[in-house]
N, C-alpha and C positions, 0 to 999 in steps of 0.2 A: 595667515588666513587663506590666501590664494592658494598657497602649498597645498591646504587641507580640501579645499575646492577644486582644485587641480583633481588630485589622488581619488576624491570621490566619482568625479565626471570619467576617469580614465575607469574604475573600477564598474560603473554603470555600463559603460560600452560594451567591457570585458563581459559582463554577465548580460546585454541584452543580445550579444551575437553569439554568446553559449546558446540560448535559449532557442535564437533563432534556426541556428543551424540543425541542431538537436530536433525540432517543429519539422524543418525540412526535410532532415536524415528520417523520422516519422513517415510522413507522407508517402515518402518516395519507399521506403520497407511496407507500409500498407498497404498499396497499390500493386506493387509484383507479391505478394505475399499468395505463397502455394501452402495448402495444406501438405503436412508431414506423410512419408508414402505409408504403406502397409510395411509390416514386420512377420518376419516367420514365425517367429517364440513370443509370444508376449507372456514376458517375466509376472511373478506374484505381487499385486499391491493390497496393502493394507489403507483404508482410509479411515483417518485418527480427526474423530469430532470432539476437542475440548466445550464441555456445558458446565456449566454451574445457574440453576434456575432457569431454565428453555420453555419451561412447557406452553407460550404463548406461541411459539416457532417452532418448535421440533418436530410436530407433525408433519408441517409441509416440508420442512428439511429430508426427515425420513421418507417422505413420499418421492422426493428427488431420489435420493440416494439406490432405493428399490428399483427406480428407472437409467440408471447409467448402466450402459452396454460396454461391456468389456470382453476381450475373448478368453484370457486369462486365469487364474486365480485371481477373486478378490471377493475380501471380507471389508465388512463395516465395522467401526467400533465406537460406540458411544464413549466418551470416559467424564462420568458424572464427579464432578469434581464440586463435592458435598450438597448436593441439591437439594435444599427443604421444602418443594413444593412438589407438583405433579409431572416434572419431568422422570425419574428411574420409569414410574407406571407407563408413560406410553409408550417409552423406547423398552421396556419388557413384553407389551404386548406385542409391537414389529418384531421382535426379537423372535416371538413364539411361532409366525408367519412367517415370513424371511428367515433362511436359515443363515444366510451369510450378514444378518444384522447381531452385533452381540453387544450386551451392556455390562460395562467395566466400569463398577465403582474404583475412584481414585481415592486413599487413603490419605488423610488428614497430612498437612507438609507447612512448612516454610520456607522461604517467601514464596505467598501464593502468588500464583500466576498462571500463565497461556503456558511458560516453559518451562514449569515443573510438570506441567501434568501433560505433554508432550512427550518428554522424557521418560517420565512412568507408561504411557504407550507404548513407549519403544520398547521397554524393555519386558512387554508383555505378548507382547505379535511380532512374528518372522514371517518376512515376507524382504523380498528383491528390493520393491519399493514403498515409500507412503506416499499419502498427499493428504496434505492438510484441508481443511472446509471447516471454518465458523458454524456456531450453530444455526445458526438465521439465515445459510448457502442454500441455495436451490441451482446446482448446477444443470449445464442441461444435459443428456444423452450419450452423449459421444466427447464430452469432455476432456474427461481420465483418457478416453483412447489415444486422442491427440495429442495429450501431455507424452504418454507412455514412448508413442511412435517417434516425437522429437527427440526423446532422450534417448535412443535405442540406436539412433541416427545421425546424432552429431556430436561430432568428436569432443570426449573428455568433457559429456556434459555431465551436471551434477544432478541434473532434476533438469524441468522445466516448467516455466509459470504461463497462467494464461491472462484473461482477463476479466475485470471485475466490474460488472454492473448492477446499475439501484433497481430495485425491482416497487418501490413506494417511491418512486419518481414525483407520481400527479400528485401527494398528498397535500404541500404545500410547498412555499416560491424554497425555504430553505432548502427539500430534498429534490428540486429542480435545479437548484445552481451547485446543491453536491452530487447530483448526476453530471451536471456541466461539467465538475473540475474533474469527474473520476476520469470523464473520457478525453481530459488532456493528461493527466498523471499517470492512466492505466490502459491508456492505448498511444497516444503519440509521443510520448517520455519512451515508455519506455519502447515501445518500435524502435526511437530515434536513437537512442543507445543500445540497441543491439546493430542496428545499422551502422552506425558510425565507428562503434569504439567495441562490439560485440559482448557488450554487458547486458548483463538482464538482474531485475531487482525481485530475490521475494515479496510479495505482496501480501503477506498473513493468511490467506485464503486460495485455493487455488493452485495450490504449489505443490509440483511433485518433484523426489527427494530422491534420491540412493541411499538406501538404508546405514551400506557398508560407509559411504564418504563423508554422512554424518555422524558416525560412529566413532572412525578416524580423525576428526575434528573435536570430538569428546563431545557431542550432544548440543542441548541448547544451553545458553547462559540463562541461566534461574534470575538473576539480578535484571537482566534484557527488558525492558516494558517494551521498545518495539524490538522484538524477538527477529523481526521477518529483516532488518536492515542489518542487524547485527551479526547476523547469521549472513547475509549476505558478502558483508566484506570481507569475513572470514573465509567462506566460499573464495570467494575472487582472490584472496591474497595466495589462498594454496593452489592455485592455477585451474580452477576449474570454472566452467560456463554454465552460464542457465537459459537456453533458447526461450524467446517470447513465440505465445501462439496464442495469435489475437480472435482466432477465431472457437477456443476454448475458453467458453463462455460459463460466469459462475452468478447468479443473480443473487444479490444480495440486499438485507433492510439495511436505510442509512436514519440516524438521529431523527426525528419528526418535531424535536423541540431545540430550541438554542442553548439551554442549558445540557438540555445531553450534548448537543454538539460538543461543546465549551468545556464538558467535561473528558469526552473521546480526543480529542485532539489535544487538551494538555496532556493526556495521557502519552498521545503520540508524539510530541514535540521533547517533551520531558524525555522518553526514552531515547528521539533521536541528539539532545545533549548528552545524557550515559555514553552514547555510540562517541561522539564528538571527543568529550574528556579520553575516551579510551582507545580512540585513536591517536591524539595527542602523545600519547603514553607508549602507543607501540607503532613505530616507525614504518612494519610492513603494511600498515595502510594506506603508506605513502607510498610506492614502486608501482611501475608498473599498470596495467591497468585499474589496479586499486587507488591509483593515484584520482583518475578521474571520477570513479566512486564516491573518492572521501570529499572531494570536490565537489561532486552533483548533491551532495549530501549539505555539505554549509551553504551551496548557494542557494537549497530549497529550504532550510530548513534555518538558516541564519541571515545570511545577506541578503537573502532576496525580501526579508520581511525589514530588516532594516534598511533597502533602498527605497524598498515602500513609502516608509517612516521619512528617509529623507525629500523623495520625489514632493510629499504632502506638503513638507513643511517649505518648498519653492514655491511650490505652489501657492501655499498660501501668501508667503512672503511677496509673489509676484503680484496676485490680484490685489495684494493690499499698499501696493505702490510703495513698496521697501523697495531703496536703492542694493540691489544686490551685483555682484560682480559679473560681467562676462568671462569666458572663458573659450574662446574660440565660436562659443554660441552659446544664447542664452540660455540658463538654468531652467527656465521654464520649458526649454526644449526635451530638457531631462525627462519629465513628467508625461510630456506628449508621446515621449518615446516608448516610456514605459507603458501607458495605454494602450498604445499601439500594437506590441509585441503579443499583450496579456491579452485583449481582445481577439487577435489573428490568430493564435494558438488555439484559441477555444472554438471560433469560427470553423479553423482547420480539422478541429476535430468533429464538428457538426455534420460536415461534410464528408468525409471519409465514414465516420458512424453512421451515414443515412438516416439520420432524424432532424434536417432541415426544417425547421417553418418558423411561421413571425414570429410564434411567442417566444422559443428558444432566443431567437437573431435578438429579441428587445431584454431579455435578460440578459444576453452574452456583455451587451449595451452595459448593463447595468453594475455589470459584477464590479470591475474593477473600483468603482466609489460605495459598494455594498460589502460583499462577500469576500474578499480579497481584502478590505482594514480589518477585516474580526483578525488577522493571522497579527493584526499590530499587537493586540491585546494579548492573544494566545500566548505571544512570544514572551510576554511582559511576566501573564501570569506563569509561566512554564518555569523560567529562568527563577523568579522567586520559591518557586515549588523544588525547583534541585537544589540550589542555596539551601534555602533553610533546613532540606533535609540531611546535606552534607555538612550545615553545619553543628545540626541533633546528631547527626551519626547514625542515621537512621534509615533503614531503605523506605523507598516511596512504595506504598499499596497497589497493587495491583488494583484498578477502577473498572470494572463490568461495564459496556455498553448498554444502557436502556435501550429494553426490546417494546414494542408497540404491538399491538392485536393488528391484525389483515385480514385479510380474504382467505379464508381455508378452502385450498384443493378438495379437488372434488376425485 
């Protein structure tokens, strides 16, 4: 029993000073962070919007899209991926107005997915580069340019990503605390690993690509439910980088109910065990800077929801006056610490994003006994959801984000 108390306490430490230093490495990339310079040639991109049923979104989407400044070639492409509602009709009427909007129906496939119908883009538009955008993306202006310029700029990169924020923040306390998390996962994560260990994560939205390096890689994995991680390692195992550019900014709708949530995120936990198993399986995710990767990858997406799990049950143990073991310091230290770390990351990120104020500071408060145990559950449902479909032999469905009605641009 000690041993196993021992082994957990020593693996706690391990992951709260990854976490920490990573916050720090953030920080300190946010603060000197210069915009990427001008370029003489700005190469062709293609921007590839996988839809299936938008027409609640797509307007304002396409309203962004008409607005990005690029000096370059660049086309839009819808690729309606079987829509039975009134998305083909609006993106044909932009279509008809905007000459560089075009709408690509995608032909019926197996397994549906984000990386089926990615790959059928590709294999319809030539251009130097793409960038991917959700259909629910409302990047801003000068986005695409800043991705384009980083990539044009820093050596043997493969694309570069930007960042991703809630644009239905005020709707209610959930798409206020998954604004909270975006701006530690999607600015000070990853700042802090391009800082430290010069890795950068695709993010599914926002991400621009080199046509030729993903082609050389063979495309996406069709099987990938998170396509953007998976594709990532791969990326990193063949030696190439993906610069972060935090000030390429993508506004995006998050869940408005718990049950979408609950459904988006086993989506995403479930793909990043795919990733897991199939890194197991091939060793070059272990080298090299892929090592820290596949690493960032279990402690977000495995240990860190099971130290959760543990941190709880000291805790409860502790306030219910169970004799529990010391270990150099008590268990319930554990817990305090992990508060600690979870809270200051988020704080940190408040601050660097300049949207300081009370109510943010009393949620930040909050999250860790709120928002931060839904990922116990997640984890719980996720793992029975790969289980049982590995053991039907079966792939898992690709699960659609529920879109919600907003504010239509004017």
């Amino acid at each position: 029993m000690s041993i196993l108390i021992t082994a957990t306490v020593v693996l706690f430490w391990i992951l709260l000073l990854f976490y920490s230093a990573v916050t720090i490495g953030g920080v300190w990339y946010r603060l000197r962070f210069r915009n990427p310079p001008k370029i003489e040639h700005y190469p062709s991109v293609a921007v590839l919007i996988p839809a299936h049923n938008e027409e609640i979104v797509i307007e304002n989407t396409l309203r962004a899209m008409a607005r990005l400044k690029y000096e370059g070639k660049l086309d839009i492409y819808l690729l309606d991926d079987s829509s039975t509602d009134g998305t083909a009709a609006i993106v044909q009427e932009f279509a008809e107005v905007f000459s560089r909007i075009h709408y690509i129906p995608v032909p019926p496939g197996n397994p549906k997915g984000k990386s089926r119908v990615l790959n059928y883009g590709l294999s319809v538009t030539n251009s130097d580069y793409f960038v991917v955008y959700d259909a629910d993306n409302e990047p801003e202006p000068n986005a695409l340019e800043k991705l384009v310029q980083a990539a044009e700029t820093v050596q043997n990169a493969a694309g570069a990503v930007g960042y991703v924020k809630t644009k239905n923040v005020d709707t209610n306390v959930l798409t206020r605390m998954i604004a909270l998390e975006f701006q530690v996962f999607q600015l000070l994560m990853q700042c802090g690993r391009w800082a430290l260990f010069r890795l950068g994560s695709l993010a599914g939205t926002n991400m621009l690509l080199r046509r030729s390096v993903i082609e050389k890689l063979g495309g996406y994995d069709v099987y990938a439910l998170a396509e953007d991680a998976e594709l990532t390692v791969r990326l990193t195992a063949a030696g190439y980088v993906l610069p972060v550019i935090p000030t390429s900014r993508t506004w995006e709708q998050e869940p408005e109910t718990l049950k979408a949530f609950i459904k988006q995120r086993t989506r995403w936990l479930t793909g990043n065990l795919y990733l897991l198993e199939k890194s197991v399986k091939d060793w070059s995710h272990w080298k090299g800077k892929t090592f820290v990767l596949s690493l960032q990858h279990l402690f977000t997406y495995l240990i860190f929801v099971l130290m959760l799990l543990i941190s709880d049950i000291f805790f409860i143990l502790s306030i219910s006056g169970v004799d529990i073991p010391n270990i150099g310091a008590p268990l319930m230290m554990l817990w305090f610490m992990t508060y600690i770390v979870y809270t200051a990351q988020l704080l940190s990120a408040l601050v660097i994003d300049r949207n300081v104020s009370l109510t943010n500071v009393l949620y930040v408060l909050i999250m860790y006994f709120t928002y931060a145990q839904l990922f116990i559950l997640l984890l719980i449902r996720s793992v029975a959801t790969y289980t049982w479909s590995k053991l039907r032999k079966k792939t898992i469905a690709w699960d659609k984000t529920q879109r919600f009605k907003g504010r239509v641009d004017s």
